[in-house]
N, C-alpha and C positions, 0 to 999 in steps of 0.2 A: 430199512424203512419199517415204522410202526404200522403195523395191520389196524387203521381206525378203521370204525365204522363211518355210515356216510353220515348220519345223525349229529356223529362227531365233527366230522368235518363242517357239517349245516351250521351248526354251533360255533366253531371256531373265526369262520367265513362271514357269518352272518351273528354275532351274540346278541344275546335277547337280552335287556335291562342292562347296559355297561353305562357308567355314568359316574355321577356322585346325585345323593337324594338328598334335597334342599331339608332343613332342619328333620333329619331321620330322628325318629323315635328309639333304636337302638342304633352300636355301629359295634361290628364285630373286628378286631385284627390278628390274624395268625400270619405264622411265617416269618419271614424278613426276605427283606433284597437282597443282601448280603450272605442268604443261604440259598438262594436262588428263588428261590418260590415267596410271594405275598400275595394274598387277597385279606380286600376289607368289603366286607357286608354291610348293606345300612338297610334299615325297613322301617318300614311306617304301619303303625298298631293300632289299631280302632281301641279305645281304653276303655269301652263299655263292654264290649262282644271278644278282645282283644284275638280279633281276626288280621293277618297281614293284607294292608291293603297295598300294600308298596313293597318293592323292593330292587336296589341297585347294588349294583358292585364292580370295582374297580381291581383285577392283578396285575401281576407281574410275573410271568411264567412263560411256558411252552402251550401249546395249540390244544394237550388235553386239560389243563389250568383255567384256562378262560372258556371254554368249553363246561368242563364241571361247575365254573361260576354261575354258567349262563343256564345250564340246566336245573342248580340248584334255584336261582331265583323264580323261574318258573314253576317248581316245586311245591313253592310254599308260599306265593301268592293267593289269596283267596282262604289260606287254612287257618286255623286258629294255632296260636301258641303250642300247645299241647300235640296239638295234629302236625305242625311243626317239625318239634323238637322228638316226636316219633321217626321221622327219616333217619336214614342211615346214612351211610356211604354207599353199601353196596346198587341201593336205592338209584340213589345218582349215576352209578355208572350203567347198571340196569335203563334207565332214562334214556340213555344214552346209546343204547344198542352195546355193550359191555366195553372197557376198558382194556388195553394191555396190560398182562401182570406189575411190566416197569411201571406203568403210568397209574397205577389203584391210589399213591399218594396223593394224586388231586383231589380223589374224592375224597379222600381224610381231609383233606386242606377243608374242604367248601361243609362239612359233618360240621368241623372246629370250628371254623367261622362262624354256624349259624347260630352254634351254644353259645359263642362269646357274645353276638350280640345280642340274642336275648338274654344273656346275664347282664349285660349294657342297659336294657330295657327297664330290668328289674333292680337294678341298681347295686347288685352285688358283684363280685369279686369273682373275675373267669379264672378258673381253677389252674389254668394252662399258664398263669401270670407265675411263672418257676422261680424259684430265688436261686443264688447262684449257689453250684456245688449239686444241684438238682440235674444239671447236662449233662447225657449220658454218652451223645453224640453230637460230639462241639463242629465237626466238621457242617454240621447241616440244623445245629440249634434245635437238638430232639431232646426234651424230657424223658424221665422217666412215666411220669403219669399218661403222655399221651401212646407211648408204648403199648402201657396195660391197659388202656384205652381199647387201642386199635385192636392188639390180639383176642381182649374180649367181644370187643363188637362183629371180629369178622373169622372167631373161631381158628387163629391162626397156630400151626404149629413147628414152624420150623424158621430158623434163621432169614433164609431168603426171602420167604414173604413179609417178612419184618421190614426186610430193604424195601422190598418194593411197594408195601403199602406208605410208607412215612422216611425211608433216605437213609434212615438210620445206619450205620453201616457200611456204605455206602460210599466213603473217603477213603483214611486212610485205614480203618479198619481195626483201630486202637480198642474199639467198643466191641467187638465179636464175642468177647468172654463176659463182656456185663448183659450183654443182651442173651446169652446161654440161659445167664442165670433169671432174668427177668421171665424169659419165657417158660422153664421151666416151675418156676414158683406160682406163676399164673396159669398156666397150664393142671398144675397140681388141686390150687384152689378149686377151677373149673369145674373137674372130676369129682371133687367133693361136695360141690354148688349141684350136681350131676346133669350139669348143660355138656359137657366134652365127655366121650367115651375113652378109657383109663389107656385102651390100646396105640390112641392114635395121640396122648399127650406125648408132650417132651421132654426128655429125660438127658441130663447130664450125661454124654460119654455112652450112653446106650444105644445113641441112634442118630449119630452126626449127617445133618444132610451131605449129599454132595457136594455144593455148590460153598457152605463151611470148611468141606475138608481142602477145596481147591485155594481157595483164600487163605489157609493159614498157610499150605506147602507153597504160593506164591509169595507170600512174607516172611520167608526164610531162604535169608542168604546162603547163596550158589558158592563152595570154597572152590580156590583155583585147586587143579589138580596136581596133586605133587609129583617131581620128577619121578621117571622110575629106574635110577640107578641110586635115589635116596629115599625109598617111602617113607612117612611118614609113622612115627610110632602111635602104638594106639595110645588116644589122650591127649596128641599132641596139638597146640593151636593149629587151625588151619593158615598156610603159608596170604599173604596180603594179596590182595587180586590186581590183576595187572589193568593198566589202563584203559582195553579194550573186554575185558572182562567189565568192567565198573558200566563200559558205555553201553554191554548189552544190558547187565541191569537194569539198570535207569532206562532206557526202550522197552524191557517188557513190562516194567512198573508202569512206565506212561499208557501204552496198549491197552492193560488191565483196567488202568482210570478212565479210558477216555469215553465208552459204553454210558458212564453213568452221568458225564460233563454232556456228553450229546443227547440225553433224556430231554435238558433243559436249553438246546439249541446252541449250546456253549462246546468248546473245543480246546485242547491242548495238544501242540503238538513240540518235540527237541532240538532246538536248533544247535547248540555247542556243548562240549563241556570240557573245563579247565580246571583243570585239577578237582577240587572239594567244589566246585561253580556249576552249576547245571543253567544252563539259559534256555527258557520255553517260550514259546508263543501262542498267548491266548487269542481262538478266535469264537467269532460267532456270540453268542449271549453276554461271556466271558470278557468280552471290552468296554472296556468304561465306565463300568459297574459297580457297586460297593463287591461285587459277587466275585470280584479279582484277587481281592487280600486274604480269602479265607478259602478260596481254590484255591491260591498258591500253597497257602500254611499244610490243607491235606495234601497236595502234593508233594513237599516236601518231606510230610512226615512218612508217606507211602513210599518214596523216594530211601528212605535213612533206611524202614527197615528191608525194607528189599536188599539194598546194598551191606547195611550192616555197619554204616560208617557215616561221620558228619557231613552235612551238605548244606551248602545254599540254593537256594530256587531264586532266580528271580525272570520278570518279567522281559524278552526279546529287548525293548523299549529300554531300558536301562543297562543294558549290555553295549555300553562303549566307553 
């Protein structure tokens, strides 16, 4: 269970401004359904003082999601554009009596939201509008720019907080080696901008966090062990994995995903598996949801490489 604050919970229990706001003057959209997390922002702008005199918003998340909506709108009620678009993220969780590390990506969500709507406002082009070949992290629909976003705004240096501010990561894990290098390139920038100190940037292979090195030796298939009245010559493939070798795979593949499905109140757990079939049952967020097709898709791909071999995922529900 997430350590909230009571703030959090006040907010969550009780949100301030949830709605839709009748002809808003901007309306911001980050996220998607379908990657688990959405909010849209809308506000209303005095056009002479261009002070917010309004503001609603509507998500689709977990208890810190609607929480960081409701704080951000309270936020920036009463402030002018400018005084605005100065909040942070960290701001918001601050707001809040602070955040859990997993949960810091709401308040990226509600930071994003508030640029896109007053870029909505102003009637230009929110930067965050990616064209495709731009996704870095397709499991959760993370850009590249809001990455070096995030790590700019909130001084990050290491893998993990990348997951946990913005998701990235965070599936099947395909993205680990581009987001090395995003962080490290931005990180470098930093140092030379002389906002990061050169000690604590991040460096390729110099200084892999932990929670990187655990991720990648968990996505590396376990070979069966070869007899031992035949070992195996050095070099030689490793021998095909038996049945119940495949089934612990795929178990502690699921395990490892399920921490990050239950951020957003969603669940996977194994029900069978037949041959190359893996059959799961999504519960909790996870049903009914656009948020089903593109869980399964990171499942499956955490699923192949864990085992090392083709798979199908599909949903309980279609397994007869």
């Amino acid at each position: 269970m997430w350590d909230y604050s009571e703030k959090v919970q006040e907010y969550f229990y009780n949100p301030k401004n949830a709605g839709v706001l009748e002809n808003a003057d901007g309306v911001g959209d980050v996220g998607a359904i379908s990657c688990g997390d959405a909010l849209r922002l809308m506000i209303k702008v005095d056009p002479e003082t261009e002070i917010i005199t309004d503001a609603r918003f509507q998500t689709f998340g977990c208890g810190s999601a609607i929480a960081s909506s409701s704080a951000l709108t309270e936020l920036i009620i009463g402030k002018t554009i400018t005084e605005a678009l100065a909040i942070t993220n960290q701001d918001i969780a601050d707001f809040l009596g602070g955040l859990p590390p997993e949960k810091m990506h709401c308040s990226v969500m509600g930071y994003e939201a508030l640029h896109a709507a007053v870029a909505n406002y102003r009637g230009e082009e929110w930067s965050d509008d990616h064209e495709e070949g731009a996704l870095v992290c397709k499991c959760f629909g993370i850009d590249e720019a809001m990455i070096e976003r995030t790590i700019r705004g909130n001084s990050l240096t290491n893998v993990e907080d990348i997951t946990h501010y913005t998701k990235a990561g965070g599936g099947c894990n395909t993205c680990v080696e581009t987001l090395e290098e995003i962080l490290a390139r931005t990180n470098a920038a930093m140092v030379e901008e002389g906002v990061l100190d050169a000690k604590a940037a991040f460096v390729i292979g110099a200084r892999p966090t932990p929670d990187l090195k655990a991720r990648k030796e968990a996505a590396r298939p376990t070979p069966a062990p070869a007899p031992k009245d035949s070992p195996l010559a050095p070099g030689a493939p490793a021998p095909k994995l038996t049945t119940l070798q495949r089934i612990r795979l795929i178990e502690q593949a699921i395990e490892e995903l399920r921490p990050y499905l239950r951020q957003d109140g969603g669940d996977c757990e194994l029900v069978d598996v037949d041959g190359n079939t893996v059959m799961v049952k999504l519960t909790g967020a996870c049903i009914g949801c656009q948020a089903a097709s593109v869980t399964l898709q990171g499942v499956q791909a955490r699923l192949m490489e864990k085992v090392g071999e083709p798979l199908r995922v599909i949903p309980v529900a279609s397994a007869h």
